[in-house]
Structure formats: structure tokens, C-alpha cells
mmCIF file of the N, C-alpha and C atoms, coordinates in Angstrom:
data_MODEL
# 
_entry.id   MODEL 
# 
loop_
_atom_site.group_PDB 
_atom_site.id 
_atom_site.type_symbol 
_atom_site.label_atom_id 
_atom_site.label_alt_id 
_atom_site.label_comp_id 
_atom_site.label_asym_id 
_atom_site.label_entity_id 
_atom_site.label_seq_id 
_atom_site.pdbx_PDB_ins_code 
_atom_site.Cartn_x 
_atom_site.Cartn_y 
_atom_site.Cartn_z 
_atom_site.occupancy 
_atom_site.B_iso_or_equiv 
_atom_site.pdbx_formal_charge 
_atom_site.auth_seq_id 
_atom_site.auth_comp_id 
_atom_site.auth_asym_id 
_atom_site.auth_atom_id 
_atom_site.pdbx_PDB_model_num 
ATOM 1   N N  . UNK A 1 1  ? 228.060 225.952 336.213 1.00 0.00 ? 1  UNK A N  1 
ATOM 2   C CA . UNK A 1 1  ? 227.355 226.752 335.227 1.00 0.00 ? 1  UNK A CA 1 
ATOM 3   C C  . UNK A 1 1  ? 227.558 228.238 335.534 1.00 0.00 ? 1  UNK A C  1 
ATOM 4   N N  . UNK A 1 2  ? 227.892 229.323 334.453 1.00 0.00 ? 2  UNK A N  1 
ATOM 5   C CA . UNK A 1 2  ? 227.945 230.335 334.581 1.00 0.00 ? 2  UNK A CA 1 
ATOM 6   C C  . UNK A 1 2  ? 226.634 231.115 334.554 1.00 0.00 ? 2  UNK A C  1 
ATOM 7   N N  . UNK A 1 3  ? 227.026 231.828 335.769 1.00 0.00 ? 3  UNK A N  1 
ATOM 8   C CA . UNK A 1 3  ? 225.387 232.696 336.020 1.00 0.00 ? 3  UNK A CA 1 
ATOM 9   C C  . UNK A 1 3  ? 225.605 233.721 334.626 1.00 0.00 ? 3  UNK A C  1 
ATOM 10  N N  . UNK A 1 4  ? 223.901 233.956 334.539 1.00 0.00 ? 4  UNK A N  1 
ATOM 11  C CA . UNK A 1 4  ? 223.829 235.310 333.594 1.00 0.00 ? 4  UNK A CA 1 
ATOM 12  C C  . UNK A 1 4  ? 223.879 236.389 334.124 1.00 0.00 ? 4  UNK A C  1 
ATOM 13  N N  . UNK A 1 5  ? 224.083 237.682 333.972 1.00 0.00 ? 5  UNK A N  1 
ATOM 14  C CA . UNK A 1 5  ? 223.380 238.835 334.482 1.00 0.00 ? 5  UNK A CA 1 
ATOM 15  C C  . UNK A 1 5  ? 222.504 239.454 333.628 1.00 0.00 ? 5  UNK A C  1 
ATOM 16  N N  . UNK A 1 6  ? 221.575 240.264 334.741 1.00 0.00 ? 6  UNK A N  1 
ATOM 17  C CA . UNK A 1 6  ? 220.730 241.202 333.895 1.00 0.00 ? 6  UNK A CA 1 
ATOM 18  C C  . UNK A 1 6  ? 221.451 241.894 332.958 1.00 0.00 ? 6  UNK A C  1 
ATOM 19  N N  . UNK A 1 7  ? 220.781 242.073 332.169 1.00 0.00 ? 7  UNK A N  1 
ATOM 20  C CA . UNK A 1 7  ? 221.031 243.399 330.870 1.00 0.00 ? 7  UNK A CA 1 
ATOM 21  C C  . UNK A 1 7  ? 220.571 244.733 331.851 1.00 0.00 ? 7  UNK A C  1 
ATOM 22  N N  . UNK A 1 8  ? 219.192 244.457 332.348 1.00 0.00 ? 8  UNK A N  1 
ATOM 23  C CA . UNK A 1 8  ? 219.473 246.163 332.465 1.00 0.00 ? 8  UNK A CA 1 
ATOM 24  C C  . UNK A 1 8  ? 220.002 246.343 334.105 1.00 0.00 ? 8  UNK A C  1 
ATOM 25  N N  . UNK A 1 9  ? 220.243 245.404 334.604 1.00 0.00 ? 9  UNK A N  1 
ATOM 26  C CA . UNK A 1 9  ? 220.787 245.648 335.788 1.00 0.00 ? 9  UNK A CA 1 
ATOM 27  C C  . UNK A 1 9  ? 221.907 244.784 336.006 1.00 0.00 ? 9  UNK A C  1 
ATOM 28  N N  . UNK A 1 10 ? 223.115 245.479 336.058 1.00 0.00 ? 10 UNK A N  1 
ATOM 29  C CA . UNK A 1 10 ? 224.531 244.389 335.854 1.00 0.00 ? 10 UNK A CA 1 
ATOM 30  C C  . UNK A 1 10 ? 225.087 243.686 337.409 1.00 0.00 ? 10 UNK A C  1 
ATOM 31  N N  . UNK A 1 11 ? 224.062 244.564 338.170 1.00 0.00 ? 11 UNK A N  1 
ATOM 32  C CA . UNK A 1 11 ? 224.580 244.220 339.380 1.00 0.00 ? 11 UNK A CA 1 
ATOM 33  C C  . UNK A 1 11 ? 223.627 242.925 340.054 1.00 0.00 ? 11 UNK A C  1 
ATOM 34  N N  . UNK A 1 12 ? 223.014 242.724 339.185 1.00 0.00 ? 12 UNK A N  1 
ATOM 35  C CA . UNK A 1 12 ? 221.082 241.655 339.925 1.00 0.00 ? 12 UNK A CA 1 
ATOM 36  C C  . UNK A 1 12 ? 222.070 240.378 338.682 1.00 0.00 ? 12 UNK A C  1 
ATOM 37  N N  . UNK A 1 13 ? 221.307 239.230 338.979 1.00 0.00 ? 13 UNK A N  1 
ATOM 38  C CA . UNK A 1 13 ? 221.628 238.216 338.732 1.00 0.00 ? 13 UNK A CA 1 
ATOM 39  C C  . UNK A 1 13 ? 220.435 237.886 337.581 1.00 0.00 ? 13 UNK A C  1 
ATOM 40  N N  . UNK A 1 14 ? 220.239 237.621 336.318 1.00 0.00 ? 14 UNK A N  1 
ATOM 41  C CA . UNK A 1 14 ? 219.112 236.963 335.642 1.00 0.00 ? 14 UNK A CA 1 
ATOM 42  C C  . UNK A 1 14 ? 218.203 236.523 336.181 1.00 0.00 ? 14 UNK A C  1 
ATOM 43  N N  . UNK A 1 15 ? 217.145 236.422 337.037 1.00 0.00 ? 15 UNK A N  1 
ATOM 44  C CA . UNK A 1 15 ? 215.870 235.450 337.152 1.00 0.00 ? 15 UNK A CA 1 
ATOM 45  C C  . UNK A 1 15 ? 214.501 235.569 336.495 1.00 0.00 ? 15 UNK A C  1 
ATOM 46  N N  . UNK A 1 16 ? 215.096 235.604 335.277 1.00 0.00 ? 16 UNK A N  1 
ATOM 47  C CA . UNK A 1 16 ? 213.887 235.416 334.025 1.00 0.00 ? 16 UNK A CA 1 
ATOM 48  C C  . UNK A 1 16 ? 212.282 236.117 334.027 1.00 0.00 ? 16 UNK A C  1 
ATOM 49  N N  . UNK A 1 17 ? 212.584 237.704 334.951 1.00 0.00 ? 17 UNK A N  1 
ATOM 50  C CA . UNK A 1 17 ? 211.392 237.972 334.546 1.00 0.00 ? 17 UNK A CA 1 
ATOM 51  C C  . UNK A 1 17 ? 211.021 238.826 333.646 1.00 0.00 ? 17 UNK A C  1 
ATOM 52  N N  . UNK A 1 18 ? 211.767 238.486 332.391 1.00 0.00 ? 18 UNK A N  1 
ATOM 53  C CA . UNK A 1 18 ? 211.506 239.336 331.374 1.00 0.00 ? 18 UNK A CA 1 
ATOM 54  C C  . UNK A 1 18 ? 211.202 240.917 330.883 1.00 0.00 ? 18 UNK A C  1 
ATOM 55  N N  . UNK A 1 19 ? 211.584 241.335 331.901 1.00 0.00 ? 19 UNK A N  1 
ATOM 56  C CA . UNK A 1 19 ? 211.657 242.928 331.841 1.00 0.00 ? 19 UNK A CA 1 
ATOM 57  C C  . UNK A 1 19 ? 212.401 243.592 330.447 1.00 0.00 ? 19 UNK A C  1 
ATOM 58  N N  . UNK A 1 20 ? 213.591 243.173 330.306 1.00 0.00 ? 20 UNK A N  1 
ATOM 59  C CA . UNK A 1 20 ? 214.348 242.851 329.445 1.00 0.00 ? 20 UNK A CA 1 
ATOM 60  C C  . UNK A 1 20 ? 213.500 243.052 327.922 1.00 0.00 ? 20 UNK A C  1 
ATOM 61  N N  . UNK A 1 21 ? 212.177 242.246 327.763 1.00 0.00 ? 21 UNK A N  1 
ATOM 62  C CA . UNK A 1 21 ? 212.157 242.095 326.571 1.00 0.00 ? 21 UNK A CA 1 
ATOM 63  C C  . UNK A 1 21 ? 210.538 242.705 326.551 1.00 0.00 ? 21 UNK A C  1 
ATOM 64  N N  . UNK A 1 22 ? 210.232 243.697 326.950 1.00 0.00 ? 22 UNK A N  1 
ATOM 65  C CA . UNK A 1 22 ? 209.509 244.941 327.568 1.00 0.00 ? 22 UNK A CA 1 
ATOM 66  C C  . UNK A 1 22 ? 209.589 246.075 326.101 1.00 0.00 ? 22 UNK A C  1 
ATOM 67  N N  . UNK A 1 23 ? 208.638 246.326 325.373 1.00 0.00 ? 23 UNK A N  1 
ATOM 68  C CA . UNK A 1 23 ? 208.830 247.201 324.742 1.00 0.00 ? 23 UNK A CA 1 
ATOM 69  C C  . UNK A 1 23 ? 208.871 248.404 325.030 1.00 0.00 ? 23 UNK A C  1 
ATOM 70  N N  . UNK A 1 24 ? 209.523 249.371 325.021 1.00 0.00 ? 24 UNK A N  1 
ATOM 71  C CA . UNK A 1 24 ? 210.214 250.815 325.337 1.00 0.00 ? 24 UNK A CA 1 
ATOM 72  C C  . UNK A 1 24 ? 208.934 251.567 325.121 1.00 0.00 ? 24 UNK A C  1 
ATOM 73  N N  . UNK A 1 25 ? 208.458 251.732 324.236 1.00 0.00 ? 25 UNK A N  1 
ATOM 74  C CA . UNK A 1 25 ? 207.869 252.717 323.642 1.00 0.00 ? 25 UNK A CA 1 
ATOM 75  C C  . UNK A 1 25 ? 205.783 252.177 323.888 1.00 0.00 ? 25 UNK A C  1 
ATOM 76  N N  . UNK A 1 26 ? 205.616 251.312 324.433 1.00 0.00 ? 26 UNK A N  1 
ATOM 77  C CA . UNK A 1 26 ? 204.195 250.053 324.944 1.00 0.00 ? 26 UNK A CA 1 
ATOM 78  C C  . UNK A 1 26 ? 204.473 249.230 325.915 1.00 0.00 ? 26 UNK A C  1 
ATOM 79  N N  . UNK A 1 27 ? 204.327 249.484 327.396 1.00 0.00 ? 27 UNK A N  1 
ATOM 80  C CA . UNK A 1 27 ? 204.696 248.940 327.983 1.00 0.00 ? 27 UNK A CA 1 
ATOM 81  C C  . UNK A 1 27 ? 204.229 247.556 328.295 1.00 0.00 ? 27 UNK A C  1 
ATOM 82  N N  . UNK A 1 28 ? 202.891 247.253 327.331 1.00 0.00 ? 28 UNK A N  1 
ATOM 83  C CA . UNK A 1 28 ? 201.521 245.648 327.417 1.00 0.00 ? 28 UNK A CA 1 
ATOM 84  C C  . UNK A 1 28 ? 202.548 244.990 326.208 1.00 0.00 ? 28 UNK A C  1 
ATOM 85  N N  . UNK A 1 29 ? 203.427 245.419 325.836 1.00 0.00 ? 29 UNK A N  1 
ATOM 86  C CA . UNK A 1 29 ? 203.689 244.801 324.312 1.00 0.00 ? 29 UNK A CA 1 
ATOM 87  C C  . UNK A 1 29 ? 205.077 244.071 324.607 1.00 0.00 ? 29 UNK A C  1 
ATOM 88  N N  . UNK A 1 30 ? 205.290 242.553 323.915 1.00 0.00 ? 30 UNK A N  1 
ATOM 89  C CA . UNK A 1 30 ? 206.950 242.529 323.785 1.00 0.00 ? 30 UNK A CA 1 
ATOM 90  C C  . UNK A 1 30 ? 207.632 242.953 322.853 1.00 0.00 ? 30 UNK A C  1 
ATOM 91  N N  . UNK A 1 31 ? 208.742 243.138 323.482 1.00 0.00 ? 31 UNK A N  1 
ATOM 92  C CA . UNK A 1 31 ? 209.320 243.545 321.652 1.00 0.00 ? 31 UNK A CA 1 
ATOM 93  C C  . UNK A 1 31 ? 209.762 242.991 320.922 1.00 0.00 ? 31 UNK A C  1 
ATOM 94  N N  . UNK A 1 32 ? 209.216 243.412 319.692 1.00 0.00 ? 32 UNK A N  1 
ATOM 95  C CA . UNK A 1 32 ? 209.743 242.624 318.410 1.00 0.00 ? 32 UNK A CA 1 
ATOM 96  C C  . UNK A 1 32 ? 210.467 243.518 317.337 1.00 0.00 ? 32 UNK A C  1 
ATOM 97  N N  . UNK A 1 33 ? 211.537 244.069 318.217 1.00 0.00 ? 33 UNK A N  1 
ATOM 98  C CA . UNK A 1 33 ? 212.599 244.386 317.134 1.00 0.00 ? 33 UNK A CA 1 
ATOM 99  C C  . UNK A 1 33 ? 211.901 245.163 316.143 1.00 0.00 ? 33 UNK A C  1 
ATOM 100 N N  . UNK A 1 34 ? 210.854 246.016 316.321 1.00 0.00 ? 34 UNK A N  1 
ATOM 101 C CA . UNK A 1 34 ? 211.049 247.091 315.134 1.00 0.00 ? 34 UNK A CA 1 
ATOM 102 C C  . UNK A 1 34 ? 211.537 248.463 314.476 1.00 0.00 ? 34 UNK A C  1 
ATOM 103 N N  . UNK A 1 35 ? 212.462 248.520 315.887 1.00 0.00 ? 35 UNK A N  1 
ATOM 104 C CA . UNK A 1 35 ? 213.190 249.858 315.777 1.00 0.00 ? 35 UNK A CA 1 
ATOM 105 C C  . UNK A 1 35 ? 212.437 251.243 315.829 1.00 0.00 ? 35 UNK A C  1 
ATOM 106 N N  . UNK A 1 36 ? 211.278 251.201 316.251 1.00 0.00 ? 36 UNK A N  1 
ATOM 107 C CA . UNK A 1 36 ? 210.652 252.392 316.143 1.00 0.00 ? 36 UNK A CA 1 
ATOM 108 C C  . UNK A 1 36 ? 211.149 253.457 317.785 1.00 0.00 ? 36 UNK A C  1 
ATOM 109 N N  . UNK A 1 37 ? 211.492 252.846 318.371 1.00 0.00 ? 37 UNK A N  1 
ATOM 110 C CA . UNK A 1 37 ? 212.230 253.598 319.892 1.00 0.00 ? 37 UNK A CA 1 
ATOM 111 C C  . UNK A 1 37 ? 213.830 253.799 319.214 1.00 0.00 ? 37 UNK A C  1 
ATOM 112 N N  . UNK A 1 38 ? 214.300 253.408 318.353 1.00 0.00 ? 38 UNK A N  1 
ATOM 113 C CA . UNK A 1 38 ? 215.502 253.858 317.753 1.00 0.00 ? 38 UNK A CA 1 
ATOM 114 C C  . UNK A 1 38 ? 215.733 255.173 316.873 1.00 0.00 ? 38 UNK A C  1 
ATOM 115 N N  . UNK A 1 39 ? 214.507 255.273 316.373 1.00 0.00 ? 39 UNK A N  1 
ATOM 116 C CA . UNK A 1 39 ? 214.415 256.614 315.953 1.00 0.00 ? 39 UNK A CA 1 
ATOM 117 C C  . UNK A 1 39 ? 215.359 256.617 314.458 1.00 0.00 ? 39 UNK A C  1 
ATOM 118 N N  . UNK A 1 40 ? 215.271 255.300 313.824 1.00 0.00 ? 40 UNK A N  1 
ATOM 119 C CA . UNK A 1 40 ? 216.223 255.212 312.325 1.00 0.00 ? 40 UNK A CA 1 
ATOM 120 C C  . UNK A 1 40 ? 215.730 255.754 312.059 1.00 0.00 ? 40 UNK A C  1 
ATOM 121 N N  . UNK A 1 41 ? 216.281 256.376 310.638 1.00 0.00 ? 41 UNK A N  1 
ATOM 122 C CA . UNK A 1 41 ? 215.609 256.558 309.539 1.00 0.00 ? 41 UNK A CA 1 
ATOM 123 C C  . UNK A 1 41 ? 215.913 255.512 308.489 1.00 0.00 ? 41 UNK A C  1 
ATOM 124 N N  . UNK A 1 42 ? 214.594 254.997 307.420 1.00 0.00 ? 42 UNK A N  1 
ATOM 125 C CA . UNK A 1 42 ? 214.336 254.227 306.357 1.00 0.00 ? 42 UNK A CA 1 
ATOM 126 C C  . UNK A 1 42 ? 215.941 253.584 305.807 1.00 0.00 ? 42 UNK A C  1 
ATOM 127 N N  . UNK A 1 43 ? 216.593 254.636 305.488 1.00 0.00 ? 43 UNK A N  1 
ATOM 128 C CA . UNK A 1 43 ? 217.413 254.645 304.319 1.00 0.00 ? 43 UNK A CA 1 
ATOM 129 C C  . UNK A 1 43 ? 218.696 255.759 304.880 1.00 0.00 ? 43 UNK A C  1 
ATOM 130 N N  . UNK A 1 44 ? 219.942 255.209 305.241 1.00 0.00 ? 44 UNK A N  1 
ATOM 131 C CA . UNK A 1 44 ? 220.868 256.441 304.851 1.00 0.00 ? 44 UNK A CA 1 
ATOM 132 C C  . UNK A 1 44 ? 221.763 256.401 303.288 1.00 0.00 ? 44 UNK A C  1 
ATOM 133 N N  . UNK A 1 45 ? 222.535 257.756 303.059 1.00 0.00 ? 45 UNK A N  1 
ATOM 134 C CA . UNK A 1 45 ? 222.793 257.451 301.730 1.00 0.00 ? 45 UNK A CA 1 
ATOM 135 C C  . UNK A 1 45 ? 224.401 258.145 302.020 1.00 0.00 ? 45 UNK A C  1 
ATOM 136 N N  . UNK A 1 46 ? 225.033 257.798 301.207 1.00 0.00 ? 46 UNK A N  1 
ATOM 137 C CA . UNK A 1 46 ? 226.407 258.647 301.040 1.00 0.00 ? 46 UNK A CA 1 
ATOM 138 C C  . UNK A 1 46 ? 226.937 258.975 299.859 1.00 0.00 ? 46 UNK A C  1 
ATOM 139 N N  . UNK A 1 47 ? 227.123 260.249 300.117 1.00 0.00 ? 47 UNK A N  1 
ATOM 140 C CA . UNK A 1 47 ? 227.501 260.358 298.166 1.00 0.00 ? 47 UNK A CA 1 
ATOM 141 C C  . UNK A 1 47 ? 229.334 260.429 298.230 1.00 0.00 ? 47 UNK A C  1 
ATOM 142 N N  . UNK A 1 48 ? 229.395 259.417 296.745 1.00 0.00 ? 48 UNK A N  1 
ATOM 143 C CA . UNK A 1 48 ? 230.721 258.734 296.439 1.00 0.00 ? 48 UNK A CA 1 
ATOM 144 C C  . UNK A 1 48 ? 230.858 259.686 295.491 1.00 0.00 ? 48 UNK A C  1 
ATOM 145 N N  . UNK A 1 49 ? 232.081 260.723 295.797 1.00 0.00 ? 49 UNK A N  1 
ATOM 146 C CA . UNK A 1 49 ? 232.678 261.385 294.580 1.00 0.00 ? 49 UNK A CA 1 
ATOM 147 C C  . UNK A 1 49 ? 233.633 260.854 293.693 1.00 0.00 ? 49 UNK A C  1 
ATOM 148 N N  . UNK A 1 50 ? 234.540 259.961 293.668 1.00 0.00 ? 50 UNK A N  1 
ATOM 149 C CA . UNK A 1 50 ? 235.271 259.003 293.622 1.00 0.00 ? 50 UNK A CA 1 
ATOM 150 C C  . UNK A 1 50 ? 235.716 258.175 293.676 1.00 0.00 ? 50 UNK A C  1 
ATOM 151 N N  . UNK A 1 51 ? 236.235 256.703 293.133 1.00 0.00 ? 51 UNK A N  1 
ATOM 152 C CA . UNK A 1 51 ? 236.737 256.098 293.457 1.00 0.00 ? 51 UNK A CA 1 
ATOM 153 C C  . UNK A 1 51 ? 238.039 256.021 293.125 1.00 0.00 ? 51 UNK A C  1 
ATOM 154 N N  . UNK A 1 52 ? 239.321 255.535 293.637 1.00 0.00 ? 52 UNK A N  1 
ATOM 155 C CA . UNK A 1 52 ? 240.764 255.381 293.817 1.00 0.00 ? 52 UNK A CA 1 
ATOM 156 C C  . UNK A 1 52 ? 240.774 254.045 293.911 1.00 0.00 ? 52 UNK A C  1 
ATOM 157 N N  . UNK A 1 53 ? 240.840 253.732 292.066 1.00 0.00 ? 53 UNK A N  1 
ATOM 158 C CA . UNK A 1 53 ? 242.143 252.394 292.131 1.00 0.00 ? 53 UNK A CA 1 
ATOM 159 C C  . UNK A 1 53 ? 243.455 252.050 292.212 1.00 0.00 ? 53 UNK A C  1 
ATOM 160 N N  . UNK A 1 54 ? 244.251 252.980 292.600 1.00 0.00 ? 54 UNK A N  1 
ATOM 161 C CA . UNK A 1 54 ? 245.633 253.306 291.876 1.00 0.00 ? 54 UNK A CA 1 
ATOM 162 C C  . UNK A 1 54 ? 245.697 254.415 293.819 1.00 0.00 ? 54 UNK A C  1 
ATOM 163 N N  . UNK A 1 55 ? 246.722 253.628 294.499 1.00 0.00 ? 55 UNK A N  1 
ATOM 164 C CA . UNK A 1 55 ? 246.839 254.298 296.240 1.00 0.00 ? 55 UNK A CA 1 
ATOM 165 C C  . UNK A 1 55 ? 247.776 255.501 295.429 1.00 0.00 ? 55 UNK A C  1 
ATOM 166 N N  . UNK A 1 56 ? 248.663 255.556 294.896 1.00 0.00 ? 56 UNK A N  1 
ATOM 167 C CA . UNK A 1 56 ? 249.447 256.658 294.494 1.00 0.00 ? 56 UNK A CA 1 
ATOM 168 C C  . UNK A 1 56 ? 248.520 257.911 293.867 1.00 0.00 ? 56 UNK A C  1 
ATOM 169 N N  . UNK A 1 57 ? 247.650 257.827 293.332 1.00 0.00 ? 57 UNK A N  1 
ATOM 170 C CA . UNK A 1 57 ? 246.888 258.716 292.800 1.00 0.00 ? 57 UNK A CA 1 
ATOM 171 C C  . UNK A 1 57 ? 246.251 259.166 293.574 1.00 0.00 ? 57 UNK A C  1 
ATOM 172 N N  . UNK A 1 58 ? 245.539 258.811 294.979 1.00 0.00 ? 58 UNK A N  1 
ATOM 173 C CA . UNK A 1 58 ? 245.114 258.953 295.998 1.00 0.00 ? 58 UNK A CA 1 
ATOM 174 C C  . UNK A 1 58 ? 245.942 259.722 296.610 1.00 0.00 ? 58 UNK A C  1 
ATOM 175 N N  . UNK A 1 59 ? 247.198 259.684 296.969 1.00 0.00 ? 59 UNK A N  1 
ATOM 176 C CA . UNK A 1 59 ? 247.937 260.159 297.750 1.00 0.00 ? 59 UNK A CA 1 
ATOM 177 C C  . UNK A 1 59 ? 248.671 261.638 296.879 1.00 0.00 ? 59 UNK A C  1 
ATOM 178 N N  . UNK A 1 60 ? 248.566 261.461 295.970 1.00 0.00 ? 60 UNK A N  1 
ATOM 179 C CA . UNK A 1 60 ? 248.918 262.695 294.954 1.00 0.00 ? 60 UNK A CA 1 
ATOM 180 C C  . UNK A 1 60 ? 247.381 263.808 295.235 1.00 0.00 ? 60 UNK A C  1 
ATOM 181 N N  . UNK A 1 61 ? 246.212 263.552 294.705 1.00 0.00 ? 61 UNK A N  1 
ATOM 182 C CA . UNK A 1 61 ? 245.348 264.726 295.107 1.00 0.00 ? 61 UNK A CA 1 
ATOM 183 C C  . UNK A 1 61 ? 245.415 264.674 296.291 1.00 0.00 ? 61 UNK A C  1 
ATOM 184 N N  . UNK A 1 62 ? 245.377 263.956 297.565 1.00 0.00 ? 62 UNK A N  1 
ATOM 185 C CA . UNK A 1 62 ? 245.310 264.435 298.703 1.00 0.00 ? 62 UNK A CA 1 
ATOM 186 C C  . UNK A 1 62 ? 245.963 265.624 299.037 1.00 0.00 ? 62 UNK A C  1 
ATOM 187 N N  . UNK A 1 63 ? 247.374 265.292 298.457 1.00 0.00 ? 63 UNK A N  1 
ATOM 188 C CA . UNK A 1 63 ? 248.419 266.659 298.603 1.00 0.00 ? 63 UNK A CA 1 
ATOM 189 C C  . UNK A 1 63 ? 248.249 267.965 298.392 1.00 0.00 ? 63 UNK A C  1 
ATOM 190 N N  . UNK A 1 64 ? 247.183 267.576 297.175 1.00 0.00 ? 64 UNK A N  1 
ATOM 191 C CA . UNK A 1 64 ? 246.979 269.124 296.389 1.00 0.00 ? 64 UNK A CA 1 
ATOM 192 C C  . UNK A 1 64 ? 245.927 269.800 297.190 1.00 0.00 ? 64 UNK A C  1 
ATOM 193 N N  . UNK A 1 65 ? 244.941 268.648 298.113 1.00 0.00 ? 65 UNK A N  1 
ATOM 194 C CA . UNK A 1 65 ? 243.870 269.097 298.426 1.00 0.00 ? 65 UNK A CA 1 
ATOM 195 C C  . UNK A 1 65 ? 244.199 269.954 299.628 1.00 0.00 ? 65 UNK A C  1 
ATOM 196 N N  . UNK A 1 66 ? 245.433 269.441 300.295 1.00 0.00 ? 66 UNK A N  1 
ATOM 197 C CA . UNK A 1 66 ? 245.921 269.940 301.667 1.00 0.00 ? 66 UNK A CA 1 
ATOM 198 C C  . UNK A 1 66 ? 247.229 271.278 301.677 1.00 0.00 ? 66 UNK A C  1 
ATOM 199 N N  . UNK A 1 67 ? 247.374 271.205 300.259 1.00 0.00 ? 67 UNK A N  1 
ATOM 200 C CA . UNK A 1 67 ? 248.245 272.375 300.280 1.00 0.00 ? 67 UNK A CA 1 
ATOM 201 C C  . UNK A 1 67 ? 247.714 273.769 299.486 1.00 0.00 ? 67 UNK A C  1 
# 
């Protein structure tokens, strides 16, 4: 059987005392994945000026854009 290693220590061997699953931000709490020590935000957005169906047409304004 292949041993595990720790996650937060690569050099220690797994012995299940759950440190690991220790919330970051509450140390009485486990975590349940709510990303609040990640610091997301809600929603990102990207604005699409274009789309290119046609690679030649793509490669034609690029040109213009770079010269």
C-alpha cells in the first residue's frame, strides 16, 4: 500500500490528525469549502468586443492593429 503524505507537511507521513481540514480563518471550525479565506469575489466578468468566425479575418485586423 502506498503511504499518503501530509498536505501541509510533505516531509511527515499522513496520520490522520486532521489538521488538514482546520479552517484558516476559525480555528474550532472544519472547513467547509466556503471560500471566504480565498478572498473571491462573487462574480468575475470579461468584456467580449468581438467575435472571429472566419481565422483570416482575425489575422487581417490583427495586422492593422500592430502596424
Amino acid at each position: 500500500m502506498e503511504k499518503k503524505m501530509c498536505v501541509l507537511d510533505e516531509e511527515k507521513e499522513c496520520d490522520g490528525c486532521l489538521e488538514c481540514e482546520v479552517c484558516d480563518l476559525d480555528p474550532n471550525k472544519i472547513c467547509d469549502n466556503c471560500g471566504k479565506c480565498l478572498d473571491i469575489k462573487e462574480y468575475a466578468a470579461i468584456r467580449i468586443d468581438k467575435l472571429y468566425t472566419d481565422p483570416d479575418e482575425y489575422e487581417r485586423e490583427e495586422k492593422k492593429r500592430t502596424h
